[in-house]
Every structure is written in C-alpha cells, then in structure tokens.
N, CA, C and O atoms as CSV, one atom per row, in Angstrom:
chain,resi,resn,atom,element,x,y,z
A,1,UNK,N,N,76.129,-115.039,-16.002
A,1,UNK,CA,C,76.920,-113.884,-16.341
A,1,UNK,C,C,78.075,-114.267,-17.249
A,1,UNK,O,O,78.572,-113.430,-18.003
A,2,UNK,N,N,78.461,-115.381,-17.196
A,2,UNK,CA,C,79.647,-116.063,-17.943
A,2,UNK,C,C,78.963,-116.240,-19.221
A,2,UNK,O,O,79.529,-115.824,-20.232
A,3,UNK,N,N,78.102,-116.665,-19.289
A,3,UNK,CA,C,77.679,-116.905,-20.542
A,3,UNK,C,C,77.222,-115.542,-21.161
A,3,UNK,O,O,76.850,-115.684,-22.326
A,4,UNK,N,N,77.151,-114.251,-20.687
A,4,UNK,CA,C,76.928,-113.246,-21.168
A,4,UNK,C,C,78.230,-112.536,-21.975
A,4,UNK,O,O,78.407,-112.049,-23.092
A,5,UNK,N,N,79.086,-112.773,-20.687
A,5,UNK,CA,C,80.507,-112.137,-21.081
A,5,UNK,C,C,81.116,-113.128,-22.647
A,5,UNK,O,O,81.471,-112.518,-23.655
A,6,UNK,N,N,81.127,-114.101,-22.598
A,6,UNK,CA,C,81.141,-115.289,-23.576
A,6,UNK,C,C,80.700,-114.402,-25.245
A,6,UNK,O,O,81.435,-114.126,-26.193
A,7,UNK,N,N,79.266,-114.166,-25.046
A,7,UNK,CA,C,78.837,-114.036,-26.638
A,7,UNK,C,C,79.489,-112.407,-26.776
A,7,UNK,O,O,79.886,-112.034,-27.879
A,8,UNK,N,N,79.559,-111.519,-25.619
A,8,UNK,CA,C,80.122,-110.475,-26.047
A,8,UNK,C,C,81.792,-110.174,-26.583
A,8,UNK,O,O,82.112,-109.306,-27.395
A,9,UNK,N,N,82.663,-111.071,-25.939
A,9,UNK,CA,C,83.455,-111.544,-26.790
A,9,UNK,C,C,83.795,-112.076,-28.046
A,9,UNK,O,O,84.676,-111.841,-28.874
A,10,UNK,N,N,82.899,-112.817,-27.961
A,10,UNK,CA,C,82.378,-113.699,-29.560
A,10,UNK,C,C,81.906,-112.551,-30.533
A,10,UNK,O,O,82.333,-112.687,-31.679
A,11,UNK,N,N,81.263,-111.659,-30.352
A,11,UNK,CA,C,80.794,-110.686,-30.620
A,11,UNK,C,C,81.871,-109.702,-31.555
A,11,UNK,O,O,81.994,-109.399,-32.742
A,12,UNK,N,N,82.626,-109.379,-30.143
A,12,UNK,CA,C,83.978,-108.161,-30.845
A,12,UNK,C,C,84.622,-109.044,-31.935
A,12,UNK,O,O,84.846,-108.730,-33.104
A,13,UNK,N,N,84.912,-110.391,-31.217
A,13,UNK,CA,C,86.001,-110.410,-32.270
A,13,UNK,C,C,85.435,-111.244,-33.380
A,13,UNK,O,O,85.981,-112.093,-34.086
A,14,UNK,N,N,84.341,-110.841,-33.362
A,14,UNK,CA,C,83.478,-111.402,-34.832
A,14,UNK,C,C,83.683,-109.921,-35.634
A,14,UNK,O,O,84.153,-109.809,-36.766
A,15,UNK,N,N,83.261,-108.922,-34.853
A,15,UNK,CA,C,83.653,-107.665,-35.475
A,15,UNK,C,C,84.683,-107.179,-36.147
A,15,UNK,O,O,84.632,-106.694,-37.277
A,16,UNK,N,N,86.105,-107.362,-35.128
A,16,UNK,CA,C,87.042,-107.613,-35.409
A,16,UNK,C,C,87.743,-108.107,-36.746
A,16,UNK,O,O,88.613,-107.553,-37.417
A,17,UNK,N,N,86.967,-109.557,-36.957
A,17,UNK,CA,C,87.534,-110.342,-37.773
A,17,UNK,C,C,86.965,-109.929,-39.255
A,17,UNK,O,O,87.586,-110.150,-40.295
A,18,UNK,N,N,85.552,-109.231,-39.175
A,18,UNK,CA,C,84.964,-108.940,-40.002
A,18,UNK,C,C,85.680,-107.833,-41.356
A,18,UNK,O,O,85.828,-107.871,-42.578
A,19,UNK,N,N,86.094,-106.507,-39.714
A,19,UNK,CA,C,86.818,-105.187,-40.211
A,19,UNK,C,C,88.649,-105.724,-40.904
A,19,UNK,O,O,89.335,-104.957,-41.579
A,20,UNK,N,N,89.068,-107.097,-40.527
A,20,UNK,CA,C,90.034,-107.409,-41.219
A,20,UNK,C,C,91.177,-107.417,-39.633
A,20,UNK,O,O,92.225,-108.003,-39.362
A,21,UNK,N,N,90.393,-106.557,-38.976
A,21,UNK,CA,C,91.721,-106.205,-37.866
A,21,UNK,C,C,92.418,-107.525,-37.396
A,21,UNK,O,O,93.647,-107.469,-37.435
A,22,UNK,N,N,91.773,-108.915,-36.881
A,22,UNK,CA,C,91.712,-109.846,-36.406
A,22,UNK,C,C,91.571,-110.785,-37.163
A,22,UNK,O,O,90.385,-111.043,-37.367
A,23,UNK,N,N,92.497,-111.616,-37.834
A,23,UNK,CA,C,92.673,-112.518,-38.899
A,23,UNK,C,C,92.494,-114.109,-38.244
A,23,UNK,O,O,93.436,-114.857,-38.506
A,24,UNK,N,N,91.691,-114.530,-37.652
A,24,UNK,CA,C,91.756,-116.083,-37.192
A,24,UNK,C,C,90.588,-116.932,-38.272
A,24,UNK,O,O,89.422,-116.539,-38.287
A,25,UNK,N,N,91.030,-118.116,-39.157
A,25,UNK,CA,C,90.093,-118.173,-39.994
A,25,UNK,C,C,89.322,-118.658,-39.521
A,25,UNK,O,O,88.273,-118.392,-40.108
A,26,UNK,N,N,89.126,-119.494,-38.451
A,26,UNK,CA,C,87.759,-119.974,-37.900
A,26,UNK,C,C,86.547,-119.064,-37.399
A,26,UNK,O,O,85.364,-119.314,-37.165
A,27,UNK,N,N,87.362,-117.849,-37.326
A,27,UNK,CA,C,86.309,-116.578,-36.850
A,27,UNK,C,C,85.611,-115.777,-38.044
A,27,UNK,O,O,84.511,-115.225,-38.070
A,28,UNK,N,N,86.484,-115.876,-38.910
A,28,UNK,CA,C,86.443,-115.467,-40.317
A,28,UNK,C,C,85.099,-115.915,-40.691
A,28,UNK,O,O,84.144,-115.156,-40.858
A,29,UNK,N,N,85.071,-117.524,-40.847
A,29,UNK,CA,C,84.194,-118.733,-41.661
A,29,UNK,C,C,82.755,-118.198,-40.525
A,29,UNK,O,O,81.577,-118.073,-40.862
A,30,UNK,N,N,83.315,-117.983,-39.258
A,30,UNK,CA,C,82.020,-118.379,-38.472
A,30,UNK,C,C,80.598,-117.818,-38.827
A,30,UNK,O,O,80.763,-116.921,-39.653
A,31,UNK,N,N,79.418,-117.966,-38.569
A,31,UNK,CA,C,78.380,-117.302,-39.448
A,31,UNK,C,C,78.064,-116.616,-38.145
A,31,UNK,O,O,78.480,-116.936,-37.031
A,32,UNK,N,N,76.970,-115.259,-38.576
A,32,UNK,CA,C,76.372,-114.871,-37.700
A,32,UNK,C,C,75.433,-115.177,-36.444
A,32,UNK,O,O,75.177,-114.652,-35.361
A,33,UNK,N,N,75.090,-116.216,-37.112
A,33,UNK,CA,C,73.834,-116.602,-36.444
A,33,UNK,C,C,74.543,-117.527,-35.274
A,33,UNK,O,O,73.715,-118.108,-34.572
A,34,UNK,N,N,75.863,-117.759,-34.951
A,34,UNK,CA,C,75.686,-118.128,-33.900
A,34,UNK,C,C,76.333,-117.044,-32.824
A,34,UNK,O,O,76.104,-117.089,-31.616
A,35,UNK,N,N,77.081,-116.175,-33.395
A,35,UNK,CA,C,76.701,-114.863,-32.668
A,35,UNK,C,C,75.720,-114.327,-31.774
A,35,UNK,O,O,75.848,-113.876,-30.636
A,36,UNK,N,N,74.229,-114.530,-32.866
A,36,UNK,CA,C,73.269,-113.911,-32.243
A,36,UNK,C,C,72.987,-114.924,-31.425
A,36,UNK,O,O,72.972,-114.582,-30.242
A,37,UNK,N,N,72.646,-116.588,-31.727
A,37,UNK,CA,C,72.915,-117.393,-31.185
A,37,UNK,C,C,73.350,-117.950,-29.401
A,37,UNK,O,O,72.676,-118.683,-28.678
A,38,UNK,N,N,74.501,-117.386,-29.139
A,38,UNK,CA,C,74.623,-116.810,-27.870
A,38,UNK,C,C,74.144,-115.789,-27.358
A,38,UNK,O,O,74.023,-115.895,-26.138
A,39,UNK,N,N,73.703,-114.503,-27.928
A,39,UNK,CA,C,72.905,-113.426,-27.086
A,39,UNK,C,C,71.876,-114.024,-26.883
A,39,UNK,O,O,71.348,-113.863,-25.783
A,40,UNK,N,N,71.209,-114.961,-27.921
A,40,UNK,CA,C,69.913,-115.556,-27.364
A,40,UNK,C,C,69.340,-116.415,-26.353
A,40,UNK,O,O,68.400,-116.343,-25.562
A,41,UNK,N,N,70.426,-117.430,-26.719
A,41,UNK,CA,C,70.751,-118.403,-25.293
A,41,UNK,C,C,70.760,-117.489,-23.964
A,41,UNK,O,O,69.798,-117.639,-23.211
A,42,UNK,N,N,71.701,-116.604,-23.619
A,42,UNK,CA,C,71.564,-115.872,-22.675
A,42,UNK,C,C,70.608,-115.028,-22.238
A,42,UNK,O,O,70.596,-114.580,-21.092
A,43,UNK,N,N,69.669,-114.736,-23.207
A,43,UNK,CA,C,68.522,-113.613,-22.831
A,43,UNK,C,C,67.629,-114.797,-21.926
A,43,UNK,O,O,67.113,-114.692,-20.813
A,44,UNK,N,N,67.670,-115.930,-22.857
A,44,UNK,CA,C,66.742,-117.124,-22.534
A,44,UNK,C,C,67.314,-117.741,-21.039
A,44,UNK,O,O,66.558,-118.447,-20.371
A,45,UNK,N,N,68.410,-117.495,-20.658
A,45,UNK,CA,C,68.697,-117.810,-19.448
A,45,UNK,C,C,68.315,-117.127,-18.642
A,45,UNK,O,O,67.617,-117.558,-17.724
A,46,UNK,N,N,68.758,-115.514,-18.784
A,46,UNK,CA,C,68.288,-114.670,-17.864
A,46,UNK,C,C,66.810,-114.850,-17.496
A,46,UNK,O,O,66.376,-114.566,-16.379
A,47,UNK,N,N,65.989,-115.385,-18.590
A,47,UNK,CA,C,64.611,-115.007,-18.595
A,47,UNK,C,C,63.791,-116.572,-17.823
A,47,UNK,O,O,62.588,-116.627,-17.565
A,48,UNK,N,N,64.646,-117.548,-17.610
A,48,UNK,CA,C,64.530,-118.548,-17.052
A,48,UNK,C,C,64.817,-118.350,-15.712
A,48,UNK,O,O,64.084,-118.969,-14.940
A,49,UNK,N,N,65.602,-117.723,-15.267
A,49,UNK,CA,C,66.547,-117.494,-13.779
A,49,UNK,C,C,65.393,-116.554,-13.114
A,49,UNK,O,O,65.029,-116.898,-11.989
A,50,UNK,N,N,64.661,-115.187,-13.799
A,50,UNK,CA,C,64.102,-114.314,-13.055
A,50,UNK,C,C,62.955,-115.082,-12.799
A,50,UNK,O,O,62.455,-115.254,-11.687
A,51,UNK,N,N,62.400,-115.714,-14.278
A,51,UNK,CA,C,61.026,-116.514,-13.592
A,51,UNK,C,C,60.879,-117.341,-12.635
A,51,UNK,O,O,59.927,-117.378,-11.855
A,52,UNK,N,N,62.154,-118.292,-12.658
A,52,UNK,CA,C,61.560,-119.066,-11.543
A,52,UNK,C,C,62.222,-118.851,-10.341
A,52,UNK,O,O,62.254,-119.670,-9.422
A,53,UNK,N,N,62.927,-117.399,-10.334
A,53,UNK,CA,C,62.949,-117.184,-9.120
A,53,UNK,C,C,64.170,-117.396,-8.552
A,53,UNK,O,O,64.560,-116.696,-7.618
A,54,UNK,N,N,64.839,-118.316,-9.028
A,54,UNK,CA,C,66.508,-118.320,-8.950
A,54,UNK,C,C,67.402,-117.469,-8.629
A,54,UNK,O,O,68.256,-117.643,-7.760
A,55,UNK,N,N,67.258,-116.478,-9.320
A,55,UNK,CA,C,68.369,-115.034,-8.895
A,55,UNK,C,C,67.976,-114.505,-7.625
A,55,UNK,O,O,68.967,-114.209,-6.957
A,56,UNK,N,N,66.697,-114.238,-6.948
A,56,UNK,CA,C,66.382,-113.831,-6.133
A,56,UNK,C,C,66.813,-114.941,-5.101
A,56,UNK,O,O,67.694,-114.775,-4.257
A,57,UNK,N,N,66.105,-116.059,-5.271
A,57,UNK,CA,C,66.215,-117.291,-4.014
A,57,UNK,C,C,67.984,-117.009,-3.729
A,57,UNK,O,O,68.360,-116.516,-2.666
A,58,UNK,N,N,68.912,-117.378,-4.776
A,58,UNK,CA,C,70.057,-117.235,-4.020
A,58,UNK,C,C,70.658,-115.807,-3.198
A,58,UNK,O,O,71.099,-115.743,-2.050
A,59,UNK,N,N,70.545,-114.994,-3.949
A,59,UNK,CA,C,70.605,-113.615,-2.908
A,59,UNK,C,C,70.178,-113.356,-1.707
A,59,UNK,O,O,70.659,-112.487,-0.980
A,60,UNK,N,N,69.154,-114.166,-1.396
A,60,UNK,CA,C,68.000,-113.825,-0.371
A,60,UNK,C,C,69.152,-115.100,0.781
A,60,UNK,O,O,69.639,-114.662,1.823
A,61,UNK,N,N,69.317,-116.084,0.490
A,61,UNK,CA,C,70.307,-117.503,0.854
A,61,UNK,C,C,71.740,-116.216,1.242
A,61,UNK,O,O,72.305,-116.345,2.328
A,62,UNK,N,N,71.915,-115.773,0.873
A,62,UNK,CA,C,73.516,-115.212,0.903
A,62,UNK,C,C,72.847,-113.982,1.836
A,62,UNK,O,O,73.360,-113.960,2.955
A,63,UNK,N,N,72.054,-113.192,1.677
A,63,UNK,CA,C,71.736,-112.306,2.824
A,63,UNK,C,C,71.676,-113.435,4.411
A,63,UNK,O,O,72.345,-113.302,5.435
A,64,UNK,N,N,70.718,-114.404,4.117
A,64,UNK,CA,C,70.721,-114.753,5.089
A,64,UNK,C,C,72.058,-115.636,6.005
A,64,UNK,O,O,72.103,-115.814,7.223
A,65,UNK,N,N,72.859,-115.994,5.172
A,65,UNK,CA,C,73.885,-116.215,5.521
A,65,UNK,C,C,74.918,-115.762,5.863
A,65,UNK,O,O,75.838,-116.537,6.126
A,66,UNK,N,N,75.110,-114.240,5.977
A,66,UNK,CA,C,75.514,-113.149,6.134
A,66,UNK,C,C,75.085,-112.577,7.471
A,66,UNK,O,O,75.680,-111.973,8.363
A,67,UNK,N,N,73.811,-112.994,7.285
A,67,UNK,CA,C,73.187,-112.269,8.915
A,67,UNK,C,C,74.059,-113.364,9.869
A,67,UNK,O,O,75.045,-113.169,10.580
A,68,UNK,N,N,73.307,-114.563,9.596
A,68,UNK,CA,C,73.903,-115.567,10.366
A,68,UNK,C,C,75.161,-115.629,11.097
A,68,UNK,O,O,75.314,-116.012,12.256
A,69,UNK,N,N,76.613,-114.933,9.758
A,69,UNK,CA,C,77.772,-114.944,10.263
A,69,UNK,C,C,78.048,-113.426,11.334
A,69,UNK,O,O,78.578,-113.217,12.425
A,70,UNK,N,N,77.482,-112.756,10.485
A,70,UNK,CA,C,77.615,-111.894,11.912
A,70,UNK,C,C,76.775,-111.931,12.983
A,70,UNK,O,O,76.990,-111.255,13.989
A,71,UNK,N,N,75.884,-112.619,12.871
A,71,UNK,CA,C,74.829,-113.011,14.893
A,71,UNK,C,C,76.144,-113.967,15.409
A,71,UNK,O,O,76.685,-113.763,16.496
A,72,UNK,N,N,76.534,-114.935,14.563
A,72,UNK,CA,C,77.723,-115.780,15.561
A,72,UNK,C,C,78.883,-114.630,15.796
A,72,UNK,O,O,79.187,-114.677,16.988
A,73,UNK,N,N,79.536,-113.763,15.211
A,73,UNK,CA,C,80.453,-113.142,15.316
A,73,UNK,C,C,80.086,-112.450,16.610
A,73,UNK,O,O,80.833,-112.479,17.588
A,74,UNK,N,N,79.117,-111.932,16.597
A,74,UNK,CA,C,78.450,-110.877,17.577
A,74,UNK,C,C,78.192,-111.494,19.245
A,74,UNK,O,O,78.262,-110.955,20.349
A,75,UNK,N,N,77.783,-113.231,18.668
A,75,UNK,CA,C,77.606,-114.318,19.946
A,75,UNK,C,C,78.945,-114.297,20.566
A,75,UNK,O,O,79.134,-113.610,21.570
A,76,UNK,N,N,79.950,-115.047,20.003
A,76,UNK,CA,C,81.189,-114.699,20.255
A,76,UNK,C,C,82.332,-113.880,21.209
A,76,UNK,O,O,83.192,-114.266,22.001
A,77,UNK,N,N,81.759,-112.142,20.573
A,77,UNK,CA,C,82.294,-111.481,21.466
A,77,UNK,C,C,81.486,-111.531,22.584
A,77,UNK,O,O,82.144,-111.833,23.580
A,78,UNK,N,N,80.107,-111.320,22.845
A,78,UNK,CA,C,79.597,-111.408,23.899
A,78,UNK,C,C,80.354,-112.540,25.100
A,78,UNK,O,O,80.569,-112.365,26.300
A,79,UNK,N,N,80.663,-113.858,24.116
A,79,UNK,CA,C,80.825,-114.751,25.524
A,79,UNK,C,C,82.040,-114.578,26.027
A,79,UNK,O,O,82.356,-114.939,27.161
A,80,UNK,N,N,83.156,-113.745,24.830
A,80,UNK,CA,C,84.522,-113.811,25.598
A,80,UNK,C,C,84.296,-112.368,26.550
A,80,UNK,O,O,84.784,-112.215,27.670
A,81,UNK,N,N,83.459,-111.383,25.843
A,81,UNK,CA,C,83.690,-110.283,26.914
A,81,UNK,C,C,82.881,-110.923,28.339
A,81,UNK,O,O,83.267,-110.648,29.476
A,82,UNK,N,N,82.181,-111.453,28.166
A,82,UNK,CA,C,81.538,-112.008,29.554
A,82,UNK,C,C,82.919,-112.779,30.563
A,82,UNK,O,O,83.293,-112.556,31.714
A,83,UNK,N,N,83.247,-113.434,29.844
A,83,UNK,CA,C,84.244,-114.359,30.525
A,83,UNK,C,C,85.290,-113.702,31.078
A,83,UNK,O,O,85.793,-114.077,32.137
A,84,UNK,N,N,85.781,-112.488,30.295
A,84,UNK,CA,C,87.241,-111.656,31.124
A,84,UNK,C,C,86.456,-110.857,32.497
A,84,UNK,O,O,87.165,-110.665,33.485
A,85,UNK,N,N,85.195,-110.463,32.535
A,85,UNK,CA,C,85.049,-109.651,33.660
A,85,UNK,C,C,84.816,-110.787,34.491
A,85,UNK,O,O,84.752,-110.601,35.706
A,86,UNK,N,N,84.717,-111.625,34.150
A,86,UNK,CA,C,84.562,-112.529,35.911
A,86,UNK,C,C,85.518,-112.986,36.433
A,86,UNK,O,O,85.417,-113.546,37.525
C-alpha cells in the first residue's frame, strides 16, 4: 500500500511540476516513465501478493489471532468469575 501511495504522490507532483505550480528542478527533469514506472511496479506487486496468496494468508493469521485473543479474554473471566463465588 506504501508503495501505492508513493507513485501517487510522485504522480501529483509530477503534475504539479508540469502545470508550473510546483517548481522543484529534479521533478521538473524527471521523465515520465518512471512515473508510470511506479504504478507498474505496484500493479506487479499487487498481482504477486493475490497470486500467491499472501494478502489472504495474512488476514486469515490476524482473524485467527483475534479469535484467539478473545477465547483467552473470555477464559479469563470465566476463571475469575468462578473463583469469587466460592
């Protein structure tokens, strides 16, 4: 996602620099192509991450780790409410 937010920045203020609004000369000189450059890299990431499954595997890791913290949370109260009635 960083690397998404990245070329869309790169992006504006390529625009920016283009329309005159934004005067930095290194942005000025820069060529397009690495503009597109980064959207590409990133499509190519995204398209690496869904195939092999990556985006899903960690979500699925964080659901389950989630369950986890609330079964202990849930263990928890059980043993202290057990413990005050006796």
């Amino acid at each position: 996602m960083w690397l998404l937010t990245i070329a869309a920045v790169l992006a504006v203020c390529k625009v920016l620099a283009f329309l005159g609004m934004l005067e930095v000369a290194w942005l000025v000189a820069l060529s397009w192509w690495w503009v597109i450059g980064a959207f590409v890299l990133t499509a190519a990431w995204f398209a690496y991450a869904d195939h092999s499954g990556l985006s899903s595997r960690k979500a699925m890791e964080q659901l389950a780790q989630r369950k986890q913290d609330r079964l202990e949370a849930q263990r928890d109260l059980l043993r202290n409410r057990t413990r005050r009635k006796r």
